[in-house]
C-alpha distance (Angstrom), angle and dihedral (degrees) to the residues before:
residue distance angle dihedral
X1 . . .
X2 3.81 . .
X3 3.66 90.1 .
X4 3.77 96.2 56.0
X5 3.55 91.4 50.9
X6 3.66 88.2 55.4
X7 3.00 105.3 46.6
X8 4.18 96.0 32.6
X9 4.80 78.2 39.4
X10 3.77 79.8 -142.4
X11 3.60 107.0 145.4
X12 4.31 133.9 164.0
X13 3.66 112.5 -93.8
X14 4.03 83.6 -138.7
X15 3.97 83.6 79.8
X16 3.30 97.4 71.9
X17 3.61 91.6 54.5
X18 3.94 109.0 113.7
X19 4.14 125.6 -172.1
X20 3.65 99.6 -175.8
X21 4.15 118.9 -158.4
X22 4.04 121.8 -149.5
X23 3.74 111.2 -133.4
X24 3.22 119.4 -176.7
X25 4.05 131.1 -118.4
X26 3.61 119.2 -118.3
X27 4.40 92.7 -114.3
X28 4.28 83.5 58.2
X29 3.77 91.1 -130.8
X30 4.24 94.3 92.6
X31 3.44 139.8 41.8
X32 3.77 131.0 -150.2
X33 3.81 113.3 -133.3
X34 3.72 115.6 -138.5
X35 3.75 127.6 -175.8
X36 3.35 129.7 -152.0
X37 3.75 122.3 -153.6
X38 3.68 146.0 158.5
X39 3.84 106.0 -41.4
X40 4.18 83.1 -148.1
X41 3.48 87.1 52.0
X42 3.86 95.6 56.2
X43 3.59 93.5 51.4
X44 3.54 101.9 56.4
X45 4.07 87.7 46.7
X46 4.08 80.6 55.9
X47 3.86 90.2 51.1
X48 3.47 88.9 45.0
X49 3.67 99.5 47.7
X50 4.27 90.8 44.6
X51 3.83 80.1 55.9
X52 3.83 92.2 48.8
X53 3.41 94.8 48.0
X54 3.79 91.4 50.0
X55 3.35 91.6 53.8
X56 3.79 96.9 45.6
X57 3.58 90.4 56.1
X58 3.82 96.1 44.3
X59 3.79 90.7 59.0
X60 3.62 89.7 40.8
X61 3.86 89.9 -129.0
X62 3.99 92.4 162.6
X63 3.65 123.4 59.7
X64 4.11 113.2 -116.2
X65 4.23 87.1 -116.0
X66 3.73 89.5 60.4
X67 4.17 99.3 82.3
X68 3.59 104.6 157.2
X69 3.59 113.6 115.8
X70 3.37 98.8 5.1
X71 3.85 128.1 125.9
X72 3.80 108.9 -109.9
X73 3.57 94.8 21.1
X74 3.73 140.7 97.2
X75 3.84 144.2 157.5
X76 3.91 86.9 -79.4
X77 3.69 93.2 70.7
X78 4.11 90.4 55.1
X79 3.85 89.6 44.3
X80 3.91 88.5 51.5
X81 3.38 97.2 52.4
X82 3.77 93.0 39.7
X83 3.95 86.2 55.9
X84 4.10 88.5 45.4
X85 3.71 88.4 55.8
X86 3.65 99.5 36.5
X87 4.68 85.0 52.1
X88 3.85 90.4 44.7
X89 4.10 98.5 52.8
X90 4.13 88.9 43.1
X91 3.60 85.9 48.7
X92 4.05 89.1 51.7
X93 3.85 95.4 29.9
X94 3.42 100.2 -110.8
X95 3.93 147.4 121.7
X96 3.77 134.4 -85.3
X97 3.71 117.0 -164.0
X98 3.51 120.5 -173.3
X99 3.83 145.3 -174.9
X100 3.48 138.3 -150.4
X101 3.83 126.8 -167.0
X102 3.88 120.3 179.5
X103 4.25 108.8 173.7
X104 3.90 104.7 -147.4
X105 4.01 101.0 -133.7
X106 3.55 95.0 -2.8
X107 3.65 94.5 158.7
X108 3.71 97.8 40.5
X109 3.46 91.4 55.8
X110 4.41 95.3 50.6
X111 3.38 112.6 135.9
X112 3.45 106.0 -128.2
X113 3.87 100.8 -151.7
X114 3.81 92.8 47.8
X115 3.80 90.8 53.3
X116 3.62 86.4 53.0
X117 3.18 96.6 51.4
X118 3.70 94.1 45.9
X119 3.64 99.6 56.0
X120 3.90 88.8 47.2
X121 3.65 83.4 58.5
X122 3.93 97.4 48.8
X123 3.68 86.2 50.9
X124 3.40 94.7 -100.0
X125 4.45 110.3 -169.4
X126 4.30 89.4 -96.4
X127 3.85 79.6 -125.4
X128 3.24 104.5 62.1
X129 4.25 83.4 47.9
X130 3.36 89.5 56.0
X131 3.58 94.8 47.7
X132 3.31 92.7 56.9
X133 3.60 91.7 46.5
X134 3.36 92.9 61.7
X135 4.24 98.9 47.7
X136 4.01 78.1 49.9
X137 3.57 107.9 44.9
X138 4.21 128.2 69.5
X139 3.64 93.5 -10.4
X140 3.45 115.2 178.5
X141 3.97 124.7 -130.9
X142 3.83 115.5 -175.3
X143 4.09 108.4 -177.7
X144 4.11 115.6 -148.6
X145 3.75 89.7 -112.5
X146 3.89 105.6 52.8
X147 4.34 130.1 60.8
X148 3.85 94.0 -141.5
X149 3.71 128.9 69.4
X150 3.66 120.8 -127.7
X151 4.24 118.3 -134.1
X152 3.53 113.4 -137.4
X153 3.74 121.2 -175.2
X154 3.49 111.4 170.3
């Protein structure tokens, strides 16, 4: 069934029904927003996403440095090589610069047209754009304290 709706990118407007839950942070000042939504739902977005990330790595779209988010990969691998390069200028007597970058919200903050567009361009599978379309597009968000749902489309 999952494969039809794939490949057909027919899926039930019920899935982009969101009831998100307020939990709050350890220091009491913040909450962490958590949404629930249809457990079916979820899975196909993880069957999607495996197939994403095959095909990411298949047409080596992301450089080898670039370990974030990436199965097999951590922060250790970038430290490792950092300490390689640091132990192989001392040992020439030379200099190591490097640079860090850390985006604050950088995936809250996605715009979701440009990331379609983007993976059009790559050559995204026009499935797996349309999938994420849809997760992306007129979602609905119905808090536990009003009648009406709320659209967002980001």
């Amino acid at each position: 069934i999952f494969n039809e709706m794939y490949k057909n990118s027919t899926f039930p407007e019920a899935w982009n029904r969101h009831f998100p839950h307020f939990i709050p942070k350890s220091d009491g000042m913040n909450v962490r927003p958590i949404a629930l939504c249809s457990c079916l739902c979820k899975l196909l977005e993880t069957m999607i996403k495996n197939r994403l990330d095959w095909w990411v790595e298949y047409e080596r779209l992301i450089p080898s440095s670039q370990t974030g988010f990436r199965k097999g990969n951590s922060c250790t691998n970038n430290l490792a090589n950092l300490n390689l390069c640091v132990n192989q200028a001392l040992s020439k007597k030379q200099h190591v610069l490097a640079t860090f970058l850390d985006v604050r919200g950088a995936f809250d903050n996605v715009h979701c047209q440009i990331l379609l567009t983007k993976l059009a361009e790559l050559g995204c599978p026009i499935e797996v754009v349309k999938f994420v379309k849809f997760i992306t597009h007129q979602r609905q968000v119905t808090y536990s304290d009003s009648t009406a749902p709320r659209v967002i489309d980001k």
